[in-house]
N, C-alpha and C positions, 0 to 999 in steps of 0.2 A: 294735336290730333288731325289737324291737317293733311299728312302723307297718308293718316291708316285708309284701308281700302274701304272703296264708300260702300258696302255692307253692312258695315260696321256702325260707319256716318250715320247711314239710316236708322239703325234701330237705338241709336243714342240719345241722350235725353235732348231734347227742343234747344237748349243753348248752345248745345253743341253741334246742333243742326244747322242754327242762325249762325254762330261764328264760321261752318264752313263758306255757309253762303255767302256771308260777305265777305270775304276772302278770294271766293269765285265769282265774285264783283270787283272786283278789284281789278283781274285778271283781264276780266269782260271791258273794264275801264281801259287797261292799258293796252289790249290787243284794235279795240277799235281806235282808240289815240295812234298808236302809230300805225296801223293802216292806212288814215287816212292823211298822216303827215305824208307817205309816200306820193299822196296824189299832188305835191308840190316838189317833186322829182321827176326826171327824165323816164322814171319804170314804167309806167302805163304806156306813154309814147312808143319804147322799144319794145314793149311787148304788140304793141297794134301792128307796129311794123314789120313785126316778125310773124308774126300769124293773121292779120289784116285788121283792117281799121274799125270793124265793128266788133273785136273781141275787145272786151274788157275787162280786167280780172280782179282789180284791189277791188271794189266792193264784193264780188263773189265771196272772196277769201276773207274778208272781214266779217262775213255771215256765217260763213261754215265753219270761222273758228269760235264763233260767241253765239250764236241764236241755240246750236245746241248744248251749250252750255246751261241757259235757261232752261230750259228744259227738263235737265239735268236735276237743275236747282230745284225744281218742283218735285219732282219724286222725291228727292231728299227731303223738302221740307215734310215733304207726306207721313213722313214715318214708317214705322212696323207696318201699320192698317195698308201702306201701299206696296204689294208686290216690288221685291228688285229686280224683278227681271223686265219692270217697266225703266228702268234706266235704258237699258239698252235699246227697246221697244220706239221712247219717245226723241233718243238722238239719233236714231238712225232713219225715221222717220221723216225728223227733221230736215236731216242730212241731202234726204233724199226728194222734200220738197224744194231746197235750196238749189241743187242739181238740177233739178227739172227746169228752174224758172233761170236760172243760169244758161239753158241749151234753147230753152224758149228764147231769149232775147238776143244769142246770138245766130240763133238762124236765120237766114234769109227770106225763106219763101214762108208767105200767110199758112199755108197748109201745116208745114213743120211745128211754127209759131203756136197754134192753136194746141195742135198735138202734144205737147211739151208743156204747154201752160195746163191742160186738161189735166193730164199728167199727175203734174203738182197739185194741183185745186183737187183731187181723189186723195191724193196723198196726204193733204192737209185736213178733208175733213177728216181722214180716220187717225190724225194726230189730235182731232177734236173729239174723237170719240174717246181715247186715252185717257184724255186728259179730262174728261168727264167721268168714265168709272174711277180716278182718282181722287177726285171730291167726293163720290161718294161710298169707296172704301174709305177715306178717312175719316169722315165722318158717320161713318159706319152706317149709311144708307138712308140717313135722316140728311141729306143734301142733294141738292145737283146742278151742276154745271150752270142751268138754265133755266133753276125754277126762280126765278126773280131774283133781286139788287139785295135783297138780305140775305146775312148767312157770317161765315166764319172768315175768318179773314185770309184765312188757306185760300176758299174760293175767290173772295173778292181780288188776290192776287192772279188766277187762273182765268179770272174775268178779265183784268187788264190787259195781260198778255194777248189773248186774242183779241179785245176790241183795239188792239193798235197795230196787230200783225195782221187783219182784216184788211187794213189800209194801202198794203204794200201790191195784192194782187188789182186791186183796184185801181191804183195809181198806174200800175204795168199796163194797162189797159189804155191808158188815157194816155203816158209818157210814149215818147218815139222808138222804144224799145218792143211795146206792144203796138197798137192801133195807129202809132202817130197821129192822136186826135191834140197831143201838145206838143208841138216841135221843133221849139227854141229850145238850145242847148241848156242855155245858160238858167232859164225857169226849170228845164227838168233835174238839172242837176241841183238846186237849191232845192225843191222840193222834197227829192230821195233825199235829201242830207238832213231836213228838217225834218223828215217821216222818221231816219233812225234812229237822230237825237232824240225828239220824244219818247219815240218806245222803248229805248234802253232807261234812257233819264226816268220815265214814268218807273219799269220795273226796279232799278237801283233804289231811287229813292222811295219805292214801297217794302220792299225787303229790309233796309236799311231802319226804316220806322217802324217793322213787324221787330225789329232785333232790338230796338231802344225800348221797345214795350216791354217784353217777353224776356230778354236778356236778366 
C-alpha cells in the first residue's frame, strides 16, 4: 500500500499508517546519507565556484528533500480527524521556511539577512499553528500542541519535532551564516551536523517505537 495515493494512506487504519511512515523513514534515511556523502566530493566546491563561495547547497537540498517529508508524516499519522488538504498546507509551508533561511544565509548584506530569516520565522510560526489544530482535530479538541508534556503520543511526536527544529533558527543566529557570533568553520559545521542528526535520529527512532507499539 505504499504507492496508493496518501488520501487513502490517511484514512486507513493506524498500521497502515505506521508502515507508510516508516517507509518514509527509510527514504528520509537514505536521502540525508547520501546528501551528505556528497560533502566528501568535489560538488559543493564546483558549485561555490560556480556561483561564489558563500553559496552553499548540499545541506539546502537535504532539507527540502526530508524536513517536508516530516511533515508529511504527521498529517498522515493524524488520520481521518486531520483534514488532507493539510498535507499540502504543512510541506509547502515547510518548503517555504527552508527557502527563506536558504536566501537568508546566502545573502550578503545584514539587511537582506534579517529580512529572509524574519521571513522564515512568520512562516514557521504558522506551520506551528498547523501543526497545533492537528493535535487537536485528532484528538478531537481534548488536546493541544501546548497545554503541557502529557497527552497522546501523536502529540508528544508533534512536540519533538518542534523542540528540535526550534534549534536550527537559533543556531542560524549564532553560526557565521547568521550573526557570525561563531566563526570557526570547522565548530559551525560540527554543530549543524549534530543538530540534524539529532532531530532526524530523535523523530526516526520515535515513529519507529510508535510502530513497535501500535503495529
Amino acid at each position: 500500500r505504499l504507492v496508493e495515493p496518501l488520501g487513502k494512506i490517511q484514512i486507513a487504519p493506524l498500521r497502515t499508517r505506521l508502515y507508510w511512515s516508516v517507509k518514509a523513514n527509510v527514504y528520509i534515511c537514505f536521502m540525508s546519507a547520501l546528501l551528505n556523502i556528497l560533502h566528501i566530493t568535489n560538488f559543493e566546491p564546483l558549485v561555490a565556484e560556480a556561483l561564489g563561495p558563500h553559496v552553499l547547497v548540499i545541506k539546502p537540498i537535504e532539507y527540502l528533500l526530508t524536513c517536508p517529508v516530516m511533515m508529511l508524516t504527521i498529517v498522515v499519522l493524524g488520520g481521518e480527524a486531520v483534514p488532507r488538504q493539510r498535507q499540502l498546507e504543512n510541506t509547502s509551508i515547510t518548503a517555504v521556511v527552508l527557502i527563506s533561511g536558504f536566501f537568508a544565509s546566502m545573502s550578503l548584506t545584514l539587511t537582506l539577512k534579517i529580512m529572509f530569516f524574519t521571513v522564515g520565522c512568520l512562516f514557521f510560526i504558522l506551520l506551528l499553528q498547523r501543526m497545533c489544530l492537528s493535535v487537536r482535530e485528532h484528538s478531537g479538541g481534548q488536546e493541544t500542541l501546548f497545554g503541557g508534556i502529557k497527552g497522546s503520543v501523536y502529540k508528544h511526536l508533534c512536540l519533538k519535532i518542534v523542540s528540535t527544529w526550534i534549534l536550527f533558527p537559533i543556531w542560524w543566529l549564532l553560526s557565521y551564516e547568521g550573526f557570525g557570533v561563531v566563526s570557526d568553520p570547522d565548530i559551525n559545521t560540527l554543530v549543524t551536523a549534530s543538530l540534524n542528526i539529532f532531530a532526524k535520529g530523535a523523530y526516526v527512532l520515535y515513529v519507529q517505537a510508535i510502530h513497535d507499539k501500535y503495529s
